[in-house]
N, C-alpha and C positions, 0 to 999 in steps of 0.2 A: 624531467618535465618535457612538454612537445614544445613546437616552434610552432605560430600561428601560419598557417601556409599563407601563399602570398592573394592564390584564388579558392575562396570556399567553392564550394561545390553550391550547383542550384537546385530546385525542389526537383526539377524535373532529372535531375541528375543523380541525386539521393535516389528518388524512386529507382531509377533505373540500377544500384546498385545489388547482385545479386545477395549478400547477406541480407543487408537492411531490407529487401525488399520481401524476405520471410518474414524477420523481426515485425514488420510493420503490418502483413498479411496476418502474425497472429495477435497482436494488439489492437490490430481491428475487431478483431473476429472478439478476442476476453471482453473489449471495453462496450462492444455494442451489447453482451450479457449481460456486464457491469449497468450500463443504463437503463434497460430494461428491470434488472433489480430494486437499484437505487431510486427508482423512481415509484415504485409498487410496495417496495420492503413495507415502510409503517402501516399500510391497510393490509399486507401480508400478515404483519405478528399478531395487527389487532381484531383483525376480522375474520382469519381461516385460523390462527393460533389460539386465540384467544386472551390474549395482554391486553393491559392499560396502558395509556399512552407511560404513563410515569414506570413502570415495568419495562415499557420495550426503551424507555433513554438511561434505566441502571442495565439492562444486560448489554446495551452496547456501552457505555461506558466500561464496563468489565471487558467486553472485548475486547476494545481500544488498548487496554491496559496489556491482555497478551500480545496484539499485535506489538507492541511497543519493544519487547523480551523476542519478538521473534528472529530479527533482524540479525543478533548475531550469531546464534548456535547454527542458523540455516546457512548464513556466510561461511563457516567454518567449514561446515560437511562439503558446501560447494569448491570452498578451498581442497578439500582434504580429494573430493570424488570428482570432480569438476560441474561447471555451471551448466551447463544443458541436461545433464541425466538431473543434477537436483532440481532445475523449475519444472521439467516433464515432468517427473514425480509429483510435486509439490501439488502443481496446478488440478494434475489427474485426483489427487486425494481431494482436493478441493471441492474440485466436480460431484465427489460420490457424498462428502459429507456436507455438503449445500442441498443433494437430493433429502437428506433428513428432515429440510423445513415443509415436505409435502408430507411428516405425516406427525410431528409433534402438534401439541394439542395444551399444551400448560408452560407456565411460566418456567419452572422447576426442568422441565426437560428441554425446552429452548434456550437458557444460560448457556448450558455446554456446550450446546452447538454455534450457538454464535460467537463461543469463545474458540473454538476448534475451529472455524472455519475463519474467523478474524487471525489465527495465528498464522494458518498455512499462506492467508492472503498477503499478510505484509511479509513474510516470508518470499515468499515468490517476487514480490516485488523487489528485496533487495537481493535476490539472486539472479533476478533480470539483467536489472544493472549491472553484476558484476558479469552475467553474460557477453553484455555491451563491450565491455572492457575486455573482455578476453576474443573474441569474436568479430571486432574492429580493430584495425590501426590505428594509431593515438590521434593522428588526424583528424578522423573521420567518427572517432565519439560526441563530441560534441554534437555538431552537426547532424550526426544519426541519432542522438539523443533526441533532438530538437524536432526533426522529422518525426519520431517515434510518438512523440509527444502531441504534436499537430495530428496524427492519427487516432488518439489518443481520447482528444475531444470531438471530432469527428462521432468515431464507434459511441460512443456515449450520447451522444446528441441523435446520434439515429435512433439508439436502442431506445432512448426517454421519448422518442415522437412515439415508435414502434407501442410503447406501454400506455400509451393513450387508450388503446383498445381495450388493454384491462381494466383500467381505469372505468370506461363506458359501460363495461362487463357489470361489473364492479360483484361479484361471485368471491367466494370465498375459491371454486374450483379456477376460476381464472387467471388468481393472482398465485397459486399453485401452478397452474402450466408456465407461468412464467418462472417459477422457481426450475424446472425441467427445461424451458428453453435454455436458460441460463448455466444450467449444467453441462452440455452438449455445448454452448459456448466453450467451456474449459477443457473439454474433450477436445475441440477442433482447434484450439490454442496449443495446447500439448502434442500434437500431432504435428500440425507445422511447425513445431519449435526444433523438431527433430533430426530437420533438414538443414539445423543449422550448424557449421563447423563445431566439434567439440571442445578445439583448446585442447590443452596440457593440465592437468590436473596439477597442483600442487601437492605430492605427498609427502615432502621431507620440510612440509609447511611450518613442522613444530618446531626444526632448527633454528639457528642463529635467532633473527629478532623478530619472526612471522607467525603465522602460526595467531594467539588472539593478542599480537602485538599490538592492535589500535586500539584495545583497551587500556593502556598507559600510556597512549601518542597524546601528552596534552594535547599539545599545541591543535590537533585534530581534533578531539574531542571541544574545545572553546569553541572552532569552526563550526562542529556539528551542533552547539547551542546557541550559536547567532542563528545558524541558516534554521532552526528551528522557531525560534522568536520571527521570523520575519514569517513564518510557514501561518504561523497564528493568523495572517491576512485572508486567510480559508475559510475561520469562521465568520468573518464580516459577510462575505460571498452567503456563503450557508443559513445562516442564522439572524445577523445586522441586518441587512437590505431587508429580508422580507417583513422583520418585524417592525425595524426601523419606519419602513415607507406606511404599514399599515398602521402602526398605532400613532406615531410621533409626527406625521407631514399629514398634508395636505394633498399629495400625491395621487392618483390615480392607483388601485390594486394592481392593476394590471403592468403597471410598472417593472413588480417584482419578475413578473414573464420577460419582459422587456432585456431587463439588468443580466439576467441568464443568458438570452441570445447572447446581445452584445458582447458577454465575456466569451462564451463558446467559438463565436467568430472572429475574436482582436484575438486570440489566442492560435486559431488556426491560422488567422491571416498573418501575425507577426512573430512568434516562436521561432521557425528557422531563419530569418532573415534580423532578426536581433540577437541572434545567435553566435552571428558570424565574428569572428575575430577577439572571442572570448575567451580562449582555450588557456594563457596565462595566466597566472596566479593574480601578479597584479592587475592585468585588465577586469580579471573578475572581482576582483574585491571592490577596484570602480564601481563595475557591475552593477553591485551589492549595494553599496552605497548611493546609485543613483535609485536603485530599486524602494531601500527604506525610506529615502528622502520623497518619494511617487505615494508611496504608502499613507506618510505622514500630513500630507498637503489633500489624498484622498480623503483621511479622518475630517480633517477643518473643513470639506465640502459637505459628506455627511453632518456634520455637525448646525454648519448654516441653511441646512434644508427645515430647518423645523420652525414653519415662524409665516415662512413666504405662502406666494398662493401657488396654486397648484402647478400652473405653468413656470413659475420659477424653481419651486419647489421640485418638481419632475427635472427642468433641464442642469439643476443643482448636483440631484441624485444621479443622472445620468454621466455627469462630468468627472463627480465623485469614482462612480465605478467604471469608467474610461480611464482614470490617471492611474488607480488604482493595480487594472490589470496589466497598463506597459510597468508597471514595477512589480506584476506576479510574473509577467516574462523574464523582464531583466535577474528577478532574484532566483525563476529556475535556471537562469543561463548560466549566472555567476556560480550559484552553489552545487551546479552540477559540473562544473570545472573546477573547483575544488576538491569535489570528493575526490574526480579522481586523477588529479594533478598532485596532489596531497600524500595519497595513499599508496603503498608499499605494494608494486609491483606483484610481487608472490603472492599479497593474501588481498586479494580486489576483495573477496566475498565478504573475510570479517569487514573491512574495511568499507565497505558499501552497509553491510549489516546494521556496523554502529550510525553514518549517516541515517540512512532508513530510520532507526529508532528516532533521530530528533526528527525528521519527517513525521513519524506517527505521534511522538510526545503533540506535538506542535496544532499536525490536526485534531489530536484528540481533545487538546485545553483550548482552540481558538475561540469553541461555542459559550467557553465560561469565561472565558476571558471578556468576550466579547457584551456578553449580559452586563458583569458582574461592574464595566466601567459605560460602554458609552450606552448600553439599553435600559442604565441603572441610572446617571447622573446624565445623561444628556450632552450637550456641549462639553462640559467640565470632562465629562469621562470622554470624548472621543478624542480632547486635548491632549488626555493623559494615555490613550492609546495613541496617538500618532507620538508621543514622545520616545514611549517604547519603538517604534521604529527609527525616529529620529537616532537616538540613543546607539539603538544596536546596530544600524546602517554606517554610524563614524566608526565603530569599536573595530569593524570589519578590515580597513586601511593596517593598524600595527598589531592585530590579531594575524592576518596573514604574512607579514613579514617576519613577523614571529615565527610563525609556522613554516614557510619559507626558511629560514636561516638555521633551523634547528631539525629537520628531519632526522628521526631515528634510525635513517638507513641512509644507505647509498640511492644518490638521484640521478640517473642515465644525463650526459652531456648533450644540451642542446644538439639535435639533428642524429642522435646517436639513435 
């Protein structure tokens, strides 16, 4: 485990670090494609591909489903070959089979690709991470995490204003150039990832306890099913708020714009400075638990928005998704000093792999989760979703001390 240094580093100091300062150059450059995407995708499948709304939400759910399986085979290869030649690859294969949605035309041949290009994604993502981990001093993870992350909604927030234009366009050939900007994003991601130290490969990964050890690391594996449960707070963001505020409140539409910024900006504004002094096991399991406890109190504001008038009702939702996101900070702060405070030295990749997986389990169910209780029962179900927070945020405290007191390997002595 690290020692929390006694001075984190500042933003402006992060910046100036020559790794992170790659790291963060090409996470800009992926996430500003990513937004551009994300923001175009569904008039993408349904208007140049030709799907139904109901078509294009099963083949990403089938995606979702490989990206979930991605997590550890690509960790391993990254264990086995190291982490920079596997997200270069990764990303680069990304780029070429994301160029395929400029020329599919049917539901039957769009499946594959968005199951192909959904695996190499969350793939890449948890070989970033263990990038991170190889590529920083234990130090400076966290913290470079944190930055990376502020950059992160940054790129994405540019690229969704940036897709405004297609949007205007609104052409079937538009939302195609965007799929081609977006490609040449992952080109120029892969490129500058290049520049960044290699590491040590782990080859003799398969001895003693490494190798795909963290798929028997309970104790790791419980962790990676809490910080997943709490990840579920992603569909609220996604799916709750817009639908919540339009059908169920009194609200203003335009809210749902609103509720976006907001998080875009409490997340760039507080990420690395709630970040700071997290790097312990126990301080993150606080974390964690101050995160779920954020979650749970967001649900009961959600829940009291449906009733009042619009001005109450607006400053309800707005409170709602303000409390909400300092506990989407706090729980990426904690559960990213987990993974890799947790995790077995020699195999970061599986070991980021399997976290990633409850990252993607998490995203992928937060949209059903989130229908199935509080866009289904109202009050009653956002009671019963903030319980699940409630719930998994305590479980968090003797889950990590567990985890903690029982590691499968050897844990480097403080300051060592």
């Amino acid at each position: 485990m690290t020692t929390t240094s006694s001075r984190s580093p500042s933003v402006a100091g992060l910046a100036r670090h020559p790794v992170i300062r790659v790291l963060s150059a090409a996470m800009l450059v992926n996430t500003l494609g990513n937004g551009l995407f994300m923001t175009t995708s569904a008039l993408l499948f349904t208007r140049a591909v030709g799907m139904s709304p109901s078509q294009v939400g099963v083949a990403l759910a089938l995606g979702g489903v490989f990206g979930i399986a991605a997590g550890v085979p690509m960790g391993r290869v990254a264990d086995r070959f190291g982490a920079r030649p596997t997200v270069v690859a990764l990303l680069g294969a990304e780029g070429v089979l994301i160029l395929g949605y400029t020329q599919v035309r049917s539901f039957w041949a769009a499946v594959p690709l968005i199951c192909g290009v959904t695996f190499l994604d969350r793939g890449a993502s948890a070989v970033r991470n263990a990038l991170v981990a190889h590529a920083l001093p234990a130090g400076l993870r966290m913290p470079g995490r944190a930055f990376l992350r502020m950059m992160t909604n940054t790129g994405v927030g540019v690229g969704a204003a940036l897709a405004s234009v297609a949007l205007v366009v609104d052409t079937p050939a538009a939302y195609r150039t965007v799929v081609v900007l977006d490609a040449v994003t992952f080109a120029g991601a892969a490129l500058l990832l290049t520049r960044v130290p290699a590491g040590r490969a782990v080859r003799d990964a398969a001895s003693g306890r490494a190798g795909f050890g963290a798929l028997t690391d309970v104790p790791y594996l419980v962790i990676t099913v809490l910080g997943g449960v709490l990840v579920l707070q992603q569909g609220i963001l996604e799916v709750g708020v817009p639908l919540w505020v339009t059908r169920d409140t009194h609200a203003p539409r335009l809210l749902v714009s609103a509720c976006l910024v907001l998080n875009t900006a409490m997340v760039i504004a507080l990420q690395v400075r709630m970040s700071r002094g997290v790097e312990d096991p126990r301080v993150a399991a606080r974390a964690c638990l101050r995160a779920g406890t954020l979650m749970a109190v967001g649900c009961l504001l959600f829940g009291l928005a449906k009733g009042p008038d619009p001005w109450t009702a607006s400053l309800l939702v707005l409170a709602a998704l303000a409390v909400q996101t300092v506990g989407e900070v706090l729980c990426a702060a904690g559960t990213w000093a987990l993974s890799y405070e947790l995790a077995d030295e020699r195999a970061h990749g599986v070991y980021q792999g399997v976290f990633n997986s409850g990252f993607a389990a998490g995203v992928l169910l937060g949209p059903l989760v989130v229908t199935q209780t509080a866009l289904r029962h109202g009050m009653a179900g956002w009671v019963v979703f903030g319980a699940v927070f409630l719930v998994t945020a305590v479980a968090f405290l003797p889950a990590v001390r567990w985890a903690a007191a029982h590691r499968p390997f050897a844990v480097p002595e403080p300051g060592r």
